[in-house]
C-alpha positions as a LaTeX table, in Angstrom:
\begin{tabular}{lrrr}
\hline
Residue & $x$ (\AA) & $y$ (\AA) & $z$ (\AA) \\
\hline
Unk1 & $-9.67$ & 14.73 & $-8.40$ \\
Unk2 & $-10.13$ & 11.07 & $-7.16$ \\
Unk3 & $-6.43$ & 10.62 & $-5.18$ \\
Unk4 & $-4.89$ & 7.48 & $-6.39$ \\
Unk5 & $-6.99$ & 6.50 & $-9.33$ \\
Unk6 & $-5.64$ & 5.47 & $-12.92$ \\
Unk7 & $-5.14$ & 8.97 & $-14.37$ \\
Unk8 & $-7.78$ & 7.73 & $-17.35$ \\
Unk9 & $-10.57$ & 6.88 & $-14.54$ \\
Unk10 & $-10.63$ & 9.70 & $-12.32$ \\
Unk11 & $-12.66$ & 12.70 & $-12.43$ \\
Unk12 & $-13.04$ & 16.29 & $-10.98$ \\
Unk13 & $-14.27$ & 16.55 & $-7.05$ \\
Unk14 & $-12.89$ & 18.65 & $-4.33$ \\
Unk15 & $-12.14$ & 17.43 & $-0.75$ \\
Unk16 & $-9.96$ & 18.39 & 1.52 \\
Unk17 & $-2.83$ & 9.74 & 6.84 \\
Unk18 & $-1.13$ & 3.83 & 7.16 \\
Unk19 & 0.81 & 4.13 & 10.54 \\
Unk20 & 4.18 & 3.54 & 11.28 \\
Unk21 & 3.14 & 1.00 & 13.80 \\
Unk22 & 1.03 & $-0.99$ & 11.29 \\
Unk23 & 2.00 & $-4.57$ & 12.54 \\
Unk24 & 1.51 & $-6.27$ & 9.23 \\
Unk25 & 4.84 & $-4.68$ & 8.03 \\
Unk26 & 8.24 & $-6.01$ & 9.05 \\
Unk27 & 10.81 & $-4.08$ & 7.90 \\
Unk28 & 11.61 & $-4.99$ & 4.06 \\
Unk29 & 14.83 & $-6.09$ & 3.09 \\
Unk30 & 16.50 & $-7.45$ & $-0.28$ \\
Unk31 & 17.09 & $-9.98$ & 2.30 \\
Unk32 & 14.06 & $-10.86$ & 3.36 \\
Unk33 & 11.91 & $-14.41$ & 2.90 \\
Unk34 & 12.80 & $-16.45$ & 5.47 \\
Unk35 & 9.45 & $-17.85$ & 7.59 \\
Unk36 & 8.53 & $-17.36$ & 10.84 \\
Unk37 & 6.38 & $-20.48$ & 10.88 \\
Unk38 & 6.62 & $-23.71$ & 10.05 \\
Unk39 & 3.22 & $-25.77$ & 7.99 \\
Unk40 & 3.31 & $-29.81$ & 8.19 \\
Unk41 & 0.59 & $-29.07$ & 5.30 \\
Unk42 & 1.86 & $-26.34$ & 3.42 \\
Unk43 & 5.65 & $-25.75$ & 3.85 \\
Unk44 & 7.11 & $-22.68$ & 3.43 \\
Unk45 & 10.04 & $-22.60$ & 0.89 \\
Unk46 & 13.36 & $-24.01$ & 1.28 \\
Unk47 & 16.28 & $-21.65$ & 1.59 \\
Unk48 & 17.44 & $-22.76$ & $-1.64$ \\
Unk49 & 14.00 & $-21.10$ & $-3.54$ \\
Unk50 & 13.60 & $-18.21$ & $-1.71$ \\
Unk51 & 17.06 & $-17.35$ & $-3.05$ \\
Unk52 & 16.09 & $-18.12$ & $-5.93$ \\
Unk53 & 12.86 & $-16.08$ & $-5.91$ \\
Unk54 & 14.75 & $-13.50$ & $-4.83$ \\
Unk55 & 17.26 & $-13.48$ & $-7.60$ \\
Unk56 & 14.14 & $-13.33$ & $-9.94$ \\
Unk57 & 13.10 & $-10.24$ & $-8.17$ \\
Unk58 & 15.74 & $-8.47$ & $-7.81$ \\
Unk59 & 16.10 & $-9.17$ & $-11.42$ \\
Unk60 & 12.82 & $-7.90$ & $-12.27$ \\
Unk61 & 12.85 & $-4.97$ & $-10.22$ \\
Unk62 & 16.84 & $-3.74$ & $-11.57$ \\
Unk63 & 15.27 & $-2.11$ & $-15.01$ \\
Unk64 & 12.23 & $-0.39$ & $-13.15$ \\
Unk65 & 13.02 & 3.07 & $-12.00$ \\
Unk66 & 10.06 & 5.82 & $-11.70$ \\
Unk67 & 9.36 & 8.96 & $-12.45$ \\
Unk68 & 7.27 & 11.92 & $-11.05$ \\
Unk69 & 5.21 & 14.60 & $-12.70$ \\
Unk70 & 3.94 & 17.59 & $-11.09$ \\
Unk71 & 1.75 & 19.10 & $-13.96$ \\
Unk72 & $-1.09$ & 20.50 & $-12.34$ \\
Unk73 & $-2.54$ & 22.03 & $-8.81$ \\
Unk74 & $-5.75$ & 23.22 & $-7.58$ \\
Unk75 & $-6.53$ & 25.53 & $-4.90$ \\
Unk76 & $-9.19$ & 24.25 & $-2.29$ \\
Unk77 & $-10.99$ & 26.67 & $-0.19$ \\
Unk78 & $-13.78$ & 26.65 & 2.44 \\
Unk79 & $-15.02$ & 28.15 & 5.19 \\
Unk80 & $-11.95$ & 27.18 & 7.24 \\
Unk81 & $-9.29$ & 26.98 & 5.46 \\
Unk82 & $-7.51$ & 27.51 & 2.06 \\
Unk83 & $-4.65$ & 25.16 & 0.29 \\
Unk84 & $-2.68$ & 24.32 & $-3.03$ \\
Unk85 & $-3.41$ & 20.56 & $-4.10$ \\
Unk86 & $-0.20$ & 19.45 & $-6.00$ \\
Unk87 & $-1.06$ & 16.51 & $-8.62$ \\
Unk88 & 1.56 & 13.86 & $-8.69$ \\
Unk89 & 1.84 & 11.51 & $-11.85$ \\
Unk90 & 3.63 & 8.18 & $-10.87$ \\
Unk91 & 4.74 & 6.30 & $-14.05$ \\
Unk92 & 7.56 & 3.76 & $-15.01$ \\
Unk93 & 10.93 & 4.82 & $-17.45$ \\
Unk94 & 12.22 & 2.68 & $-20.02$ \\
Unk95 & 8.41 & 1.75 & $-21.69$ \\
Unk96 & 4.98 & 2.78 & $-21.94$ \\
Unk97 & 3.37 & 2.63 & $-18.52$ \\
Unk98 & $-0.28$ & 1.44 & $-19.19$ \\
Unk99 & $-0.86$ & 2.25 & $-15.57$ \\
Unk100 & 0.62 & 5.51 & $-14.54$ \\
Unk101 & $-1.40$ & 6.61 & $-11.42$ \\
Unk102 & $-1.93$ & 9.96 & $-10.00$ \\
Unk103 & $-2.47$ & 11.16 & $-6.03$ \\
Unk104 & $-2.81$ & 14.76 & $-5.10$ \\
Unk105 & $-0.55$ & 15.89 & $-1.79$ \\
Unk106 & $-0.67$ & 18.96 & 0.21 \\
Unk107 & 2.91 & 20.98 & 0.81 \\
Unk108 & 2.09 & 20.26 & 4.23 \\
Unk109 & 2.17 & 16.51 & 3.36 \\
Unk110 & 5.22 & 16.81 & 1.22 \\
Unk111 & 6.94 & 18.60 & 4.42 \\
Unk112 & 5.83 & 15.97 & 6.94 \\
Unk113 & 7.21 & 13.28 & 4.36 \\
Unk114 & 10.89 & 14.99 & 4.52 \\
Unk115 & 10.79 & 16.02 & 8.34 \\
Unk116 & 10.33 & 12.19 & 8.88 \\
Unk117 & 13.20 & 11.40 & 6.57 \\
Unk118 & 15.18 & 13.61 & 8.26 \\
Unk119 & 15.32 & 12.13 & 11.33 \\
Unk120 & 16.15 & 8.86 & 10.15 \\
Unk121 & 18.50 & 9.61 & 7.20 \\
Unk122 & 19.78 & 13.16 & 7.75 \\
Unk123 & 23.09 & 12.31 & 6.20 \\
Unk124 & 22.44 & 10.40 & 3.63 \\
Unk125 & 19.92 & 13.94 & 2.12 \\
Unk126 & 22.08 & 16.49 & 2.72 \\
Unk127 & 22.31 & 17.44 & $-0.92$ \\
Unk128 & 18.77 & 17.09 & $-1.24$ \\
Unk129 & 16.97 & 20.36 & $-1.50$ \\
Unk130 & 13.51 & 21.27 & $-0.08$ \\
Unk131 & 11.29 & 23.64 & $-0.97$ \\
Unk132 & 11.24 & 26.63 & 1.62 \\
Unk133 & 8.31 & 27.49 & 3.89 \\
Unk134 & 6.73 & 30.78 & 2.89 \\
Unk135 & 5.14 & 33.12 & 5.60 \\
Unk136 & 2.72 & 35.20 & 2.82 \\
Unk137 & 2.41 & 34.90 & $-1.28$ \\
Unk138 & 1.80 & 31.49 & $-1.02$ \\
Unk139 & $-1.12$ & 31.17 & $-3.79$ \\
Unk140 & 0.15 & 33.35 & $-6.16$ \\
Unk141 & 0.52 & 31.56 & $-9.37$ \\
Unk142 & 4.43 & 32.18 & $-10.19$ \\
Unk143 & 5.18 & 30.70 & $-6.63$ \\
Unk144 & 3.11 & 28.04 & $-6.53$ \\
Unk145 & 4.02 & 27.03 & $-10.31$ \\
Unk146 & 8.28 & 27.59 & $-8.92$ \\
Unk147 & 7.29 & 24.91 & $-5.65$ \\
Unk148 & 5.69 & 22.82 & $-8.03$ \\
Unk149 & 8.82 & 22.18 & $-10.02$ \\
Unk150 & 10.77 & 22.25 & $-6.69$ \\
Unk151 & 8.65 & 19.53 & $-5.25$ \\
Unk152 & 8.80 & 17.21 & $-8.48$ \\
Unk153 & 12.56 & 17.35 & $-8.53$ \\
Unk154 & 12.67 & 16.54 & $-4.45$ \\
Unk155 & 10.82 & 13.57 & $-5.15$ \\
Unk156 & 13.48 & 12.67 & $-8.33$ \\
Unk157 & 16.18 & 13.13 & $-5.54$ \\
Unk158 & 14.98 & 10.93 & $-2.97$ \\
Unk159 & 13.94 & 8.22 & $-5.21$ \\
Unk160 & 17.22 & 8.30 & $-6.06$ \\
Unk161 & 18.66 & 7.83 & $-2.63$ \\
Unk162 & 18.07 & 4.01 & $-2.07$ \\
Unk163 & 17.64 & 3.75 & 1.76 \\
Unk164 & 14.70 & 6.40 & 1.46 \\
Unk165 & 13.05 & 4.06 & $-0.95$ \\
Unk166 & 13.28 & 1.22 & 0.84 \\
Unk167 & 11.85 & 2.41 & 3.71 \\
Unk168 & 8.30 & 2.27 & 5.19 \\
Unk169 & 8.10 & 6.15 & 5.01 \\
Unk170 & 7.97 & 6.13 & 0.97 \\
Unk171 & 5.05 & 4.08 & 0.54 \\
Unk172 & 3.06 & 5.52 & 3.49 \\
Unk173 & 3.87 & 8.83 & 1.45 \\
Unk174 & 2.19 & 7.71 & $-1.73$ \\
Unk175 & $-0.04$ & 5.14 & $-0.80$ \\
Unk176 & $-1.46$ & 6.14 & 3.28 \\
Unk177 & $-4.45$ & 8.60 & 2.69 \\
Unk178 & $-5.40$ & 6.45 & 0.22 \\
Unk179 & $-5.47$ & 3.01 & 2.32 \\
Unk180 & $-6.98$ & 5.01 & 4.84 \\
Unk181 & $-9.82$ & 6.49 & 2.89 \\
Unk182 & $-10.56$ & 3.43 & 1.45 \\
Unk183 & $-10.89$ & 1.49 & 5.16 \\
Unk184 & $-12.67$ & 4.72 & 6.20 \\
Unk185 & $-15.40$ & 3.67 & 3.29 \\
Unk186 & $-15.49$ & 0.08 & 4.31 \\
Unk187 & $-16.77$ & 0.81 & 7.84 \\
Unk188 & $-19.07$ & 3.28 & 6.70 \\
Unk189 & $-20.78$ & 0.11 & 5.21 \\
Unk190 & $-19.83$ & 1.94 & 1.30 \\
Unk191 & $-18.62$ & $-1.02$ & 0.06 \\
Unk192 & $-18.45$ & $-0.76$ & $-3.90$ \\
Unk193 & $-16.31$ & 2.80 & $-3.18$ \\
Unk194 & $-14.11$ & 1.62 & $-0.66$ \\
Unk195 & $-13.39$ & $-1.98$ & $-3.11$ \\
Unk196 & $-12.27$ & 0.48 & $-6.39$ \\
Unk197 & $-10.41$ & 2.55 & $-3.43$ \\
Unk198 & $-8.75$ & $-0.32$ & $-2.68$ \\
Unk199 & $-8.13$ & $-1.56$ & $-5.84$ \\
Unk200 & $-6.38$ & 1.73 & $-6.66$ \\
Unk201 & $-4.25$ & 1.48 & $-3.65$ \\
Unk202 & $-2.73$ & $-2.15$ & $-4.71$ \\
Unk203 & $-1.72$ & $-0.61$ & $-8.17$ \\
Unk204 & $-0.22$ & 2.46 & $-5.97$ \\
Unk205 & 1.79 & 0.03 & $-3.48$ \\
Unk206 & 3.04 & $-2.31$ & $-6.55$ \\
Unk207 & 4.12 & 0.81 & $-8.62$ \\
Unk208 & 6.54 & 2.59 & $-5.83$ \\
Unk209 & 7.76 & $-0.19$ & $-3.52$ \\
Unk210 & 7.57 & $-3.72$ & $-5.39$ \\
Unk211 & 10.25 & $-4.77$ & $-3.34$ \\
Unk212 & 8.20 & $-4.52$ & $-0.22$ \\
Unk213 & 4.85 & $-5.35$ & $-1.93$ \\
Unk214 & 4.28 & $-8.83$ & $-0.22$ \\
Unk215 & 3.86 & $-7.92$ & 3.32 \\
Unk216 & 2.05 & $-3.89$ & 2.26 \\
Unk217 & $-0.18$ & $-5.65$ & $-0.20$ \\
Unk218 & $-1.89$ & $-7.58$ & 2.85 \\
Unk219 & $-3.99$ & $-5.31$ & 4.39 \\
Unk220 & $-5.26$ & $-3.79$ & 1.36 \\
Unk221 & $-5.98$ & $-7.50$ & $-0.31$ \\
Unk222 & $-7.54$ & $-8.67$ & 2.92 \\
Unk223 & $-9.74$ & $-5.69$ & 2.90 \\
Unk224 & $-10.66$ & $-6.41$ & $-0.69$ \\
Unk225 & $-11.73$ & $-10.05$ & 0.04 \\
Unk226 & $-14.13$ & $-8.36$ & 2.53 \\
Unk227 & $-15.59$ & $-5.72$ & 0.29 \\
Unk228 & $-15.82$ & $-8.38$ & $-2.58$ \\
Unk229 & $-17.61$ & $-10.94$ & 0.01 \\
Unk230 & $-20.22$ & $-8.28$ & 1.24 \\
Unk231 & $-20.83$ & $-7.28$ & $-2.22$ \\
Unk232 & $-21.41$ & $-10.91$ & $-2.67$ \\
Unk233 & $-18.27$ & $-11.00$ & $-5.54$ \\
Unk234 & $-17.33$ & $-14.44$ & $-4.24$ \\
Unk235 & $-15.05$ & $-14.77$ & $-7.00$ \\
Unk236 & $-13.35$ & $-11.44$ & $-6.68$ \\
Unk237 & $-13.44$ & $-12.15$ & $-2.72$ \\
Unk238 & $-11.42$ & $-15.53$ & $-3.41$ \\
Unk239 & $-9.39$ & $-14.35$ & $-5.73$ \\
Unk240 & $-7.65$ & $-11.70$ & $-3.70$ \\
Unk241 & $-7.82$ & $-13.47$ & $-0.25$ \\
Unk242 & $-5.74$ & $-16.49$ & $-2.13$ \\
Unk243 & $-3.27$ & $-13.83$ & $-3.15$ \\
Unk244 & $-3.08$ & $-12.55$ & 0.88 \\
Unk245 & $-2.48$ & $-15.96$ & 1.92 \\
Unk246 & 1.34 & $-17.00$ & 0.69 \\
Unk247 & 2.75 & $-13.71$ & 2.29 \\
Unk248 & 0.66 & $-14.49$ & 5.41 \\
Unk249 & 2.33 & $-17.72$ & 5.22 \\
Unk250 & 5.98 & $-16.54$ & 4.71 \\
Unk251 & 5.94 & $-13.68$ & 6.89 \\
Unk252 & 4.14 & $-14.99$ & 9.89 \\
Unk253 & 0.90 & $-12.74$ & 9.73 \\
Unk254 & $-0.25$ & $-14.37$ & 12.89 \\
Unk255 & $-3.21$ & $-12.06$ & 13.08 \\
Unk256 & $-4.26$ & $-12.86$ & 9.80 \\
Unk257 & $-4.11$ & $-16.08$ & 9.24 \\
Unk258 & $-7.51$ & $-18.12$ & 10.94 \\
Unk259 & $-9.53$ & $-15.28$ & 9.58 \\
Unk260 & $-8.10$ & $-15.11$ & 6.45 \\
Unk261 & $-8.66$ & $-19.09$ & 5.94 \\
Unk262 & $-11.71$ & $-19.49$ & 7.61 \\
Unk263 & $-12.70$ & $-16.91$ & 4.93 \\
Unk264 & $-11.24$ & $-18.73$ & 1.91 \\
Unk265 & $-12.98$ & $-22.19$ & 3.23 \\
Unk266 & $-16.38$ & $-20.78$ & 3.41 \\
Unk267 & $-16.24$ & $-18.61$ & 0.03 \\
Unk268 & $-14.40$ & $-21.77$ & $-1.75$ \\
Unk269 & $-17.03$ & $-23.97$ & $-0.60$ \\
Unk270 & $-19.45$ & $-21.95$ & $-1.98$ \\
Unk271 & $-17.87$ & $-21.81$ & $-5.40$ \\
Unk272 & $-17.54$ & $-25.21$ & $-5.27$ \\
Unk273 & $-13.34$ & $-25.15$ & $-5.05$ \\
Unk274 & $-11.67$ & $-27.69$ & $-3.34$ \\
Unk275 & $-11.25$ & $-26.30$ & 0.10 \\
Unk276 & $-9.75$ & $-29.63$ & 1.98 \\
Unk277 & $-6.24$ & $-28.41$ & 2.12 \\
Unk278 & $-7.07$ & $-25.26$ & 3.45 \\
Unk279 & $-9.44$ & $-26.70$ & 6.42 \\
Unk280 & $-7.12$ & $-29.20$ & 7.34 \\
Unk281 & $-4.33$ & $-25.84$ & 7.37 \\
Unk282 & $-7.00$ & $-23.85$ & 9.56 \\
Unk283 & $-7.50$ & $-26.92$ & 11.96 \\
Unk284 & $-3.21$ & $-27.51$ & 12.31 \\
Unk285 & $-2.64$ & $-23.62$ & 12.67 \\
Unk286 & $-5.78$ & $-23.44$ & 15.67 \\
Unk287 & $-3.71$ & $-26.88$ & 16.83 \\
Unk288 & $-0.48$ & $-25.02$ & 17.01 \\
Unk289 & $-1.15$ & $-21.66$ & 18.46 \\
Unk290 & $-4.08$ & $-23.20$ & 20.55 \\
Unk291 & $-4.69$ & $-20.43$ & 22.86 \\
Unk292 & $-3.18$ & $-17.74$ & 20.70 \\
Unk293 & $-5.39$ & $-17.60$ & 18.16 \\
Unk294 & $-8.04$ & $-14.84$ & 17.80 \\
Unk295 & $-11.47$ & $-15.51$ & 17.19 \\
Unk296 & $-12.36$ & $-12.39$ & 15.14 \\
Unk297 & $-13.42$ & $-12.95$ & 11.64 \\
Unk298 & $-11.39$ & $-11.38$ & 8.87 \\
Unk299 & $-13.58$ & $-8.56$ & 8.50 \\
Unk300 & $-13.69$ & $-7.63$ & 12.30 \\
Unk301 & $-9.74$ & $-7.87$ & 11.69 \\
Unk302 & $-9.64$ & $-5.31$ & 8.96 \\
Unk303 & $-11.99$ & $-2.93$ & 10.55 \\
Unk304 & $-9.37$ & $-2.50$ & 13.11 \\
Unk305 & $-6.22$ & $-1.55$ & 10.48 \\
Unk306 & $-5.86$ & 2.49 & 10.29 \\
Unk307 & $-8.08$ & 3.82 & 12.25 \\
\hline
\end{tabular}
């Protein structure tokens, strides 16, 4: 099954990790919107409506709690090697979730997960139960059908615990292989796969760390303007490059930023959208980091994200 993909698009195939030092991911705060960088063409916010975009977020975000389904498994065997596939269903409480999304996880993915949230929030799970290791028996149906209630209720319990949330380790859980797979597919050249990977992987990020969304979305988005632009989707290419570019902005994406304009210039102009503002942006950034400021287009930049 298709990891990541709206449960209603996704269909039967076997098969069968982002990185903590991805650099296009501060770490996220309910505090955080201040810039880094100052635009004489495009200012950043005042103080004054970044609290008050905050306010609205925090807002929006107070009623939206998730839950986690573990209805099915698979076993997956080759030549080498032999392993349970645990299907997890990621949906919304409180209303229908048009968009619930499932991703399949090894045990051994689910233990990695907790060993790294043990060593930076040991205290804070000590009530939090994890499903043993077992030396033998491990495929036989009444165990794995006991660790796959045991692993849906773990995830219950940390969601619960709010630093474990909000930290980079939950949405590297739910949303890495994917990224990766899908930047895996855009070197290969496979663009049209790698776009609907990617596509997947934004609703993923949205649905389990919307707090954090602005700076996470930006690799994936970037990558989409660059599958969209080979697949000569100029519209779809603009469309989510524009969306990169106000956290870019905000956040001081240095590495980002020429690329991602000198991309939006030349796919604007050739749509025929008004593309002054952004050259004369372009031209001020160059001006203010002369010396600083990469060369590399936007797709050369993405190439380089988790490898």
């Amino acid at each position: 099954m298709a990891e990541g993909q709206p449960i209603e698009a996704q269909h039967q195939r076997s098969h069968g990790h982002q990185q903590e030092n991805n650099p296009t991911r501060p770490e996220p705060t309910e505090t955080q919107g201040t810039s880094t960088l100052e635009d004489p063409v495009f200012s950043c916010l005042t103080t004054k409506e970044l609290q008050q975009n905050l306010k609205e977020m925090k807002q929006r975000n107070r009623g939206i709690k998730l839950l986690f389904e573990i209805n099915s498994t698979r076993i997956i065997e080759d030549s080498l090697t032999k392993y349970v596939l645990y299907q997890i269903v990621i949906m919304r409480s409180g209303s229908y979730d048009s968009q619930r999304v499932a991703i399949e996880r090894r045990y051994s993915d689910f233990f990695r997960f907790h060993q790294q949230l043990l060593e930076k929030f040991s205290e804070e799970l000590e009530e939090v139960h994890f499903p043993r290791k077992l030396l033998s028996g491990n495929f036989n149906p009444e165990v794995i059908a006991e660790r796959r209630l045991g692993l849906q209720d773990y995830l219950g319990k940390i969601y619960a615990v709010r630093c474990v949330r909000y930290s980079s380790h939950f949405p590297e859980f739910f949303a890495g292989q994917e990224q990766r797979r899908a930047h895996d597919l855009l070197r290969a050249g496979q663009f049209k796969p790698a776009t609907e990977q990617l596509q997947a992987t934004l609703t993923l990020l949205e649905k389990v760390a919307p707090w954090q969304s602005a700076t996470l979305l930006v690799p994936t988005l970037c990558a989409l303007a660059v599958g969209h632009r080979d697949l000569e989707e100029l519209g779809e290419a603009f469309s989510a490059a524009h969306r990169a570019l106000p956290a870019v902005r905000r956040y001081g994406l240095h590495r980002y930023r020429a690329a991602l304009l000198e991309l939006l210039v030349d796919v604007g102009y050739q749509l025929h959208r008004p593309v002054a503002q952004l050259q004369e942006e372009l031209s001020l950034f160059r001006d203010s980091e002369r010396g600083r400021v990469s060369s590399a287009s936007l797709k050369e930049v993405v190439v380089q994200e988790f490898t």
